[in-house]
ZAMARMI-512489 format. One record per residue (C-alpha): chain; x negated, y, z. Coordinates in steps of 0.5 Angstrom, whole numbers, plus 500, padded with zeros to 3 digits. Each point is the difference from the previous one (the first is absolute). Example, Ala and Ser with C-alpha at 12.3 -4.5 7.8 and 13.67 -1.06 7.14 Angstrom:
2
dodren unit:A	u:475	v:491	w:516
dodren unit:A	u:498	v:507	w:498
END
This chain:
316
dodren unit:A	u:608	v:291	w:561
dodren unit:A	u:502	v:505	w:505
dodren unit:A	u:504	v:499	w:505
dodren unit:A	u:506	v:502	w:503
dodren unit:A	u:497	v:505	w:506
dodren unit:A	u:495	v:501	w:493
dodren unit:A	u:505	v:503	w:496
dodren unit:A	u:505	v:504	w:505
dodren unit:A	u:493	v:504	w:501
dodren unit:A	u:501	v:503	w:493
dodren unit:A	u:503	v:507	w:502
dodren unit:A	u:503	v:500	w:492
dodren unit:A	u:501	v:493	w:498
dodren unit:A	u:508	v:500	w:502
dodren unit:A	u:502	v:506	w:498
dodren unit:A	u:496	v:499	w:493
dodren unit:A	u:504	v:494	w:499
dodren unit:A	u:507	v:503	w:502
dodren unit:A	u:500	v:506	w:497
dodren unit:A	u:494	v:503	w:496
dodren unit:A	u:504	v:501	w:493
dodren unit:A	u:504	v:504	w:505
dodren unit:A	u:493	v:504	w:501
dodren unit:A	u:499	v:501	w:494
dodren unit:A	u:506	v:502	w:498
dodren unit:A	u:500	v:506	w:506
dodren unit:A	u:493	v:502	w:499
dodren unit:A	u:502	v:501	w:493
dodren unit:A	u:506	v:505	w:502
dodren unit:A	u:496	v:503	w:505
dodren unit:A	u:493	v:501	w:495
dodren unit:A	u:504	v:501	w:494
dodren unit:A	u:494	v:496	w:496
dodren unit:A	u:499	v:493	w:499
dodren unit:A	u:493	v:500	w:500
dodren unit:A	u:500	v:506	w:506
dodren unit:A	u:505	v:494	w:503
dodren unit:A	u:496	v:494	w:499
dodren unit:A	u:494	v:504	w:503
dodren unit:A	u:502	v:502	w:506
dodren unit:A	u:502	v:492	w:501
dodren unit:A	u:494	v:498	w:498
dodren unit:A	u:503	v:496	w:495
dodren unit:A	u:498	v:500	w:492
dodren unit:A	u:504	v:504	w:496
dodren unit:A	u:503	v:493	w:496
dodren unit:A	u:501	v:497	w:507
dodren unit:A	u:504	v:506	w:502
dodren unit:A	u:504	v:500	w:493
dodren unit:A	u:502	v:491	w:500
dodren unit:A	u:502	v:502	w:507
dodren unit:A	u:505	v:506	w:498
dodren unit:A	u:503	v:496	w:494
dodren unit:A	u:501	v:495	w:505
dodren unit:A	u:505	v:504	w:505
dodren unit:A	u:503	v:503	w:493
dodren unit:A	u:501	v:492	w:498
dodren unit:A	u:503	v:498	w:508
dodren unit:A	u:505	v:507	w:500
dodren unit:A	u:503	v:499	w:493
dodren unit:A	u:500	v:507	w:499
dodren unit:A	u:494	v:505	w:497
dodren unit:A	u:496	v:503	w:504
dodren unit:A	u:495	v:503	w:496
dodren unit:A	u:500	v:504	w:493
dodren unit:A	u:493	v:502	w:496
dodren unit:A	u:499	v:506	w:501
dodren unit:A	u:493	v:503	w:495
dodren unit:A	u:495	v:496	w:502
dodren unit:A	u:503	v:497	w:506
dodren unit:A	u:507	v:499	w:503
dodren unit:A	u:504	v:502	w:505
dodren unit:A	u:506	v:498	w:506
dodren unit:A	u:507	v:500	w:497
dodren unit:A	u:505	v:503	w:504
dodren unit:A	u:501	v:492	w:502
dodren unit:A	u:493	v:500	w:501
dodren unit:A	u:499	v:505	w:505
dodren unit:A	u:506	v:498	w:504
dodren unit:A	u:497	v:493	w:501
dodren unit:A	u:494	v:503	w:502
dodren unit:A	u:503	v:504	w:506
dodren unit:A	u:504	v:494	w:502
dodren unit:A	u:493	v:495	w:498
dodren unit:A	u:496	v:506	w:505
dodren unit:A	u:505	v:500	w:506
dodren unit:A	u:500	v:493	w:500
dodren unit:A	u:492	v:499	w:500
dodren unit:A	u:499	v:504	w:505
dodren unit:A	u:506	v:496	w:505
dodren unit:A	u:495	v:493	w:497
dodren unit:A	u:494	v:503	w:502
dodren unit:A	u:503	v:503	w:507
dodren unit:A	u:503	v:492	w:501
dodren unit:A	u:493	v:497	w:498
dodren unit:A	u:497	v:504	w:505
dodren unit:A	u:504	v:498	w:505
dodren unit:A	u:500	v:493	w:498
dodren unit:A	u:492	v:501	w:500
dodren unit:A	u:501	v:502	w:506
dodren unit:A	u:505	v:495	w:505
dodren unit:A	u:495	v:495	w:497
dodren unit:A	u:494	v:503	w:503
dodren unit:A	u:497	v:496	w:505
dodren unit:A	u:497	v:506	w:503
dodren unit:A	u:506	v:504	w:500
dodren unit:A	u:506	v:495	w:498
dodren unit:A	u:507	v:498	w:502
dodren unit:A	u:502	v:493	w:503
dodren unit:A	u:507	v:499	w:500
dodren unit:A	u:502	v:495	w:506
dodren unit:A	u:506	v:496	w:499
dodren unit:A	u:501	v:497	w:508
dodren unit:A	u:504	v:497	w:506
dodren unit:A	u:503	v:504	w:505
dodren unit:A	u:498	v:496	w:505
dodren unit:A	u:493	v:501	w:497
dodren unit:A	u:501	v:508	w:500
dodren unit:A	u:498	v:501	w:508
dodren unit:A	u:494	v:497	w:500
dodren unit:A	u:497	v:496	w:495
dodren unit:A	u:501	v:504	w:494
dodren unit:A	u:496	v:507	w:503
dodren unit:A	u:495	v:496	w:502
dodren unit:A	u:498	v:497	w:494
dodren unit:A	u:501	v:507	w:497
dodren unit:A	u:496	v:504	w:505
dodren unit:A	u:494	v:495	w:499
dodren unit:A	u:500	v:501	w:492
dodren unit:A	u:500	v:507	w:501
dodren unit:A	u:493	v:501	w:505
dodren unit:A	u:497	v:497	w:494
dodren unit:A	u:505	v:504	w:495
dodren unit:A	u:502	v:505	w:503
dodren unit:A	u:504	v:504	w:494
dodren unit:A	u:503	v:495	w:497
dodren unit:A	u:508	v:500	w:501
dodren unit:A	u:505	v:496	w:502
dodren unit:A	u:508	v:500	w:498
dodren unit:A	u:503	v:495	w:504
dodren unit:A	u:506	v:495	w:500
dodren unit:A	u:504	v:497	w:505
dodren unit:A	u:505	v:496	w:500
dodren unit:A	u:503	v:492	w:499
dodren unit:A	u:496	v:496	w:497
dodren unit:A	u:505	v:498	w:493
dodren unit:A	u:499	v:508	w:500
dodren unit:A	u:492	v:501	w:500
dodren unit:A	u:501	v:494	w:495
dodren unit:A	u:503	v:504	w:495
dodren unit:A	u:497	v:505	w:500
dodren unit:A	u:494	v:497	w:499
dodren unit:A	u:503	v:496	w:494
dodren unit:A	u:502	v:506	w:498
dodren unit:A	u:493	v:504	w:499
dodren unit:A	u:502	v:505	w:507
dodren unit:A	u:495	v:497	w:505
dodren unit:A	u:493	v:497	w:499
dodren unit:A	u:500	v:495	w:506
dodren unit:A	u:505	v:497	w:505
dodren unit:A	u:498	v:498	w:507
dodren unit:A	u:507	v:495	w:501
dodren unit:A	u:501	v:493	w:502
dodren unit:A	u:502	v:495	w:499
dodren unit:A	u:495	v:499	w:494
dodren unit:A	u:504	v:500	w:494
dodren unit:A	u:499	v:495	w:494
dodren unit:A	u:501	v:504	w:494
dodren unit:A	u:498	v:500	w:493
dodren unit:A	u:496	v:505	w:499
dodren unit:A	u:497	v:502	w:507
dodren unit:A	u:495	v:499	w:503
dodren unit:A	u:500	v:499	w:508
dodren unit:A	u:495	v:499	w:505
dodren unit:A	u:502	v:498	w:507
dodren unit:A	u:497	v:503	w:506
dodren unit:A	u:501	v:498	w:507
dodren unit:A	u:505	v:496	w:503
dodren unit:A	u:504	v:505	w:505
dodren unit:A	u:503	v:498	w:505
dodren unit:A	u:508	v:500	w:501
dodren unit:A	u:503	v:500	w:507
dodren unit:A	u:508	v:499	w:504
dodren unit:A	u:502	v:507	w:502
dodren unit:A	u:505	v:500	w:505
dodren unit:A	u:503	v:505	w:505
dodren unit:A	u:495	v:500	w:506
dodren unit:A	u:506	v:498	w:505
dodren unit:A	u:502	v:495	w:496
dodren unit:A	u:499	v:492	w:503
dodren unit:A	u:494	v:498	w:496
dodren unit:A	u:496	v:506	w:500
dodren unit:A	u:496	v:497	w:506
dodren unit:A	u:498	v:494	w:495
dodren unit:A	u:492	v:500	w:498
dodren unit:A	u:503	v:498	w:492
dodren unit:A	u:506	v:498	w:497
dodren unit:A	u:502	v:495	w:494
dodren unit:A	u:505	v:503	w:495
dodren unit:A	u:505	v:495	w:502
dodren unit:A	u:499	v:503	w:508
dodren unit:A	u:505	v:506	w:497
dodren unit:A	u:504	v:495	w:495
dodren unit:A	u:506	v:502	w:503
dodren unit:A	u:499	v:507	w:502
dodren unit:A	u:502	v:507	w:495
dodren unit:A	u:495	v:502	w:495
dodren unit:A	u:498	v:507	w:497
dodren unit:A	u:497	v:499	w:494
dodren unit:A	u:496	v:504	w:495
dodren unit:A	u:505	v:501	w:493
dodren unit:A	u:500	v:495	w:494
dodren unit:A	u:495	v:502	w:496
dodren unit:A	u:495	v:502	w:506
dodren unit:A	u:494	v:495	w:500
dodren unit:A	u:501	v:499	w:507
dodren unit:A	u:506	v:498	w:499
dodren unit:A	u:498	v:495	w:494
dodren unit:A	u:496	v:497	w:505
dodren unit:A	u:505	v:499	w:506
dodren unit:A	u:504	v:497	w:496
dodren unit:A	u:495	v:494	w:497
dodren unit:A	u:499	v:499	w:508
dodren unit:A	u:507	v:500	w:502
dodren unit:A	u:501	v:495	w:495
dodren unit:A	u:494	v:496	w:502
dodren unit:A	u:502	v:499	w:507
dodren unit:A	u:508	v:499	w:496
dodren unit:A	u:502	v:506	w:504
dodren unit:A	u:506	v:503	w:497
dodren unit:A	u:499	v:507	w:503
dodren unit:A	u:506	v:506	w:503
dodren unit:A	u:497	v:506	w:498
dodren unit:A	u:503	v:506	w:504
dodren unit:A	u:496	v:506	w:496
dodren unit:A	u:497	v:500	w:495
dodren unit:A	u:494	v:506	w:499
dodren unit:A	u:495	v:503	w:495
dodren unit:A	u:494	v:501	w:505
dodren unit:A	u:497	v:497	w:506
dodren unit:A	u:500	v:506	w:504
dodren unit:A	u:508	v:501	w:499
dodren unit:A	u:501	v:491	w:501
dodren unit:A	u:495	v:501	w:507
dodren unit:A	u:505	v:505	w:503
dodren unit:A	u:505	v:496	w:498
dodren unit:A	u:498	v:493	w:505
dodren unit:A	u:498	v:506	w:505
dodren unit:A	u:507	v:502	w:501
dodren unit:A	u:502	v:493	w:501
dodren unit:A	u:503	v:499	w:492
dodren unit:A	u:497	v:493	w:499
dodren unit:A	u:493	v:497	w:498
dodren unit:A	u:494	v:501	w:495
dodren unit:A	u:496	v:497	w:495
dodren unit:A	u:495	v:505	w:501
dodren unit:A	u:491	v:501	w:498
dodren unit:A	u:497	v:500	w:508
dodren unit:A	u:500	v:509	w:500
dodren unit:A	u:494	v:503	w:501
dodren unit:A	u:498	v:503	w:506
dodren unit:A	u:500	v:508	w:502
dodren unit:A	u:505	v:501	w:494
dodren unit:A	u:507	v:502	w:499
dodren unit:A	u:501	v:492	w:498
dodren unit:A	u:499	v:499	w:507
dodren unit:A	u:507	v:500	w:504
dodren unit:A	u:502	v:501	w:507
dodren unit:A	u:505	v:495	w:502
dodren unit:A	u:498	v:494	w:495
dodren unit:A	u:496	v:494	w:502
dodren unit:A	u:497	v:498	w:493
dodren unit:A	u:498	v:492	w:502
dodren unit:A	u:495	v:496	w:494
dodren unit:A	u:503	v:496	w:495
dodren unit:A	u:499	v:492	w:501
dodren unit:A	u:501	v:495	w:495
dodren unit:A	u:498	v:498	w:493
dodren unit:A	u:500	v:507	w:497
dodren unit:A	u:498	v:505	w:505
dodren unit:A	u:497	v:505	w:495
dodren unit:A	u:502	v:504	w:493
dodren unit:A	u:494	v:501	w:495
dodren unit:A	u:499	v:507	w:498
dodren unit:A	u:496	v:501	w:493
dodren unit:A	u:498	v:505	w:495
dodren unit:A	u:503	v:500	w:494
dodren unit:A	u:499	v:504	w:493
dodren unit:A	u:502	v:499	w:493
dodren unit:A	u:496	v:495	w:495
dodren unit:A	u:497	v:505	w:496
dodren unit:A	u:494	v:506	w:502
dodren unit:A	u:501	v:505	w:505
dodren unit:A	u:498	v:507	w:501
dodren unit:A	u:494	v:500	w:502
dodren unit:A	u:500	v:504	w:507
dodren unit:A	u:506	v:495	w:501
dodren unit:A	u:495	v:494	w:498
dodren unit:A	u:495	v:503	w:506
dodren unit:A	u:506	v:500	w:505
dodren unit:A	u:502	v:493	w:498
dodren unit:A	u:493	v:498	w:501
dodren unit:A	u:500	v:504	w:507
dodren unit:A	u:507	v:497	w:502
dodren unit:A	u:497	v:492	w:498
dodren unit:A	u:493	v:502	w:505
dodren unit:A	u:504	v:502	w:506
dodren unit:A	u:506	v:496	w:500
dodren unit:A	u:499	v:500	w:508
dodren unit:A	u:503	v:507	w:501
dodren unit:A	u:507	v:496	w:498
dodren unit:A	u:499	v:497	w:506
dodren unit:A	u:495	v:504	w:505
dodren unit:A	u:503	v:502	w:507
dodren unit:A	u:495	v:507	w:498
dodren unit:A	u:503	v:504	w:495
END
């Protein structure tokens, strides 16, 4: 038995299956014969014939009248078989295209992700896949995690880099690194000075937050109440960058992954201090659906498991 990448090498197998009747029904229409018809297509003349009287049965309504010899369209037939044209020749175009995002050498990955992994992370797993595969596209997604989520359960993204690791039904996570989470506080602020801070350090300060539904603040919320912290949040964001700016003017505290250096991530003004205590880290991991994947998607997956360093690396 062949298997699955087997079978997508079989260049008319799915059209064969979806619309061969309809095939027949057009190359009658155009060459006028049934025997002329069935040649063109390769197939026998009472391969051809079965196939038109299975059209004819679906429609309901008669597609063929004898004519000497052989038959002919109705009226109703040959407007079936220009509708039937137009609509293979869209088929065909889609299965190109199809064919095509699958491929691993010119393919498409959709890429479901964080913001927070947007800066850094995710370009240089994308530039690391693309030295070996260098015409292969991307079509990118970045938003909260509950956001990448559904679109990933609703077939729109192959893979998801987001944390913290969700525990579904019907997708497969594999975590990754453990990034390091730090306290962002103003740079004048009285604690700034401190080599590292535990969470109930700030209990009593200002909180900016990420908004429910963002994978930070989910994470931030198990903290709080693991250190029995009821939080005062000031502001609430929907990217790092924004929340840093935020703490950089004065407005309160952050939760934050430690920025990396030498990008936008990295404020002036803010003092970014480790995280003590029991959980000073959210796992990052690589999630897709239970099902096979596209090849070209199945090549980056494999190239994202081999590097998950570059989530992490100071060099990107």
């Amino acid at each position: 038995m062949r298997d699955r990448r087997d079978r997508r090498d079989g260049r008319d197998e799915p059209l064969a299956v979806l619309a061969g009747p309809l095939r027949v029904l057009v190359a009658v229409a155009e060459h006028e014969h049934v025997t002329r018809a069935a040649a063109a297509l390769g197939l026998q003349q009472p391969t051809a014939s079965r196939a038109l009287a299975r059209v004819q049965e679906a429609v309901g309504v008669p597609l063929l009248v004898p004519d000497g010899r052989g038959v002919r369209l109705t009226a109703a037939g040959r407007s079936l078989a220009d509708v039937a044209a137009r609509a293979l020749a869209d088929l065909d175009r889609g299965v190109r295209a199809v064919r095509e995002d699958d491929s691993p050498e010119t393919g498409r990955v959709a890429l479901g992700f964080l913001h927070t992994l947007g800066a850094a992370a995710v370009p240089a797993l994308v530039r690391a896949f693309r030295e070996d595969h260098p015409r292969v596209r991307f079509r990118l997604h970045q938003g909260a995690a509950s956001a990448v989520l559904a679109q990933l359960a609703a077939g729109e993204v192959d893979l998801v880099l987001t944390s913290p690791v969700p525990r579904r039904a019907g997708l497969v996570s594999h975590e990754l690194a453990e990034q390091p989470l730090v306290l962002a506080l103003p740079g004048e602020h009285r604690l700034a000075g401190r080599p590292a801070l535990a969470l109930t350090d700030v209990a009593a300060e200002e909180f900016v937050l990420f908004e429910p539904g963002y994978g930070l603040r989910e994470t931030a919320d198990a903290l709080f109440a693991a250190a029995g912290i009821a939080p005062r949040v000031a502001f609430e964001g929907q990217d790092a960058h924004t929340i840093r700016g935020l703490v950089a003017a004065g407005l309160g505290v952050a939760l934050l992954p430690a920025a990396q250096p030498g990008t936008a991530e990295a404020f002036a003004g803010l003092a970014e201090l480790p995280l003590t205590g029991p959980s000073t880290s959210r796992t990052l991991a690589l999630v897709w659906r239970d099902e096979p994947l596209p090849r070209v998607a199945e090549q980056f997956r494999d190239s994202v498991l081999a590097r998950a360093g570059l989530l992490l690396s100071d060099r990107r």
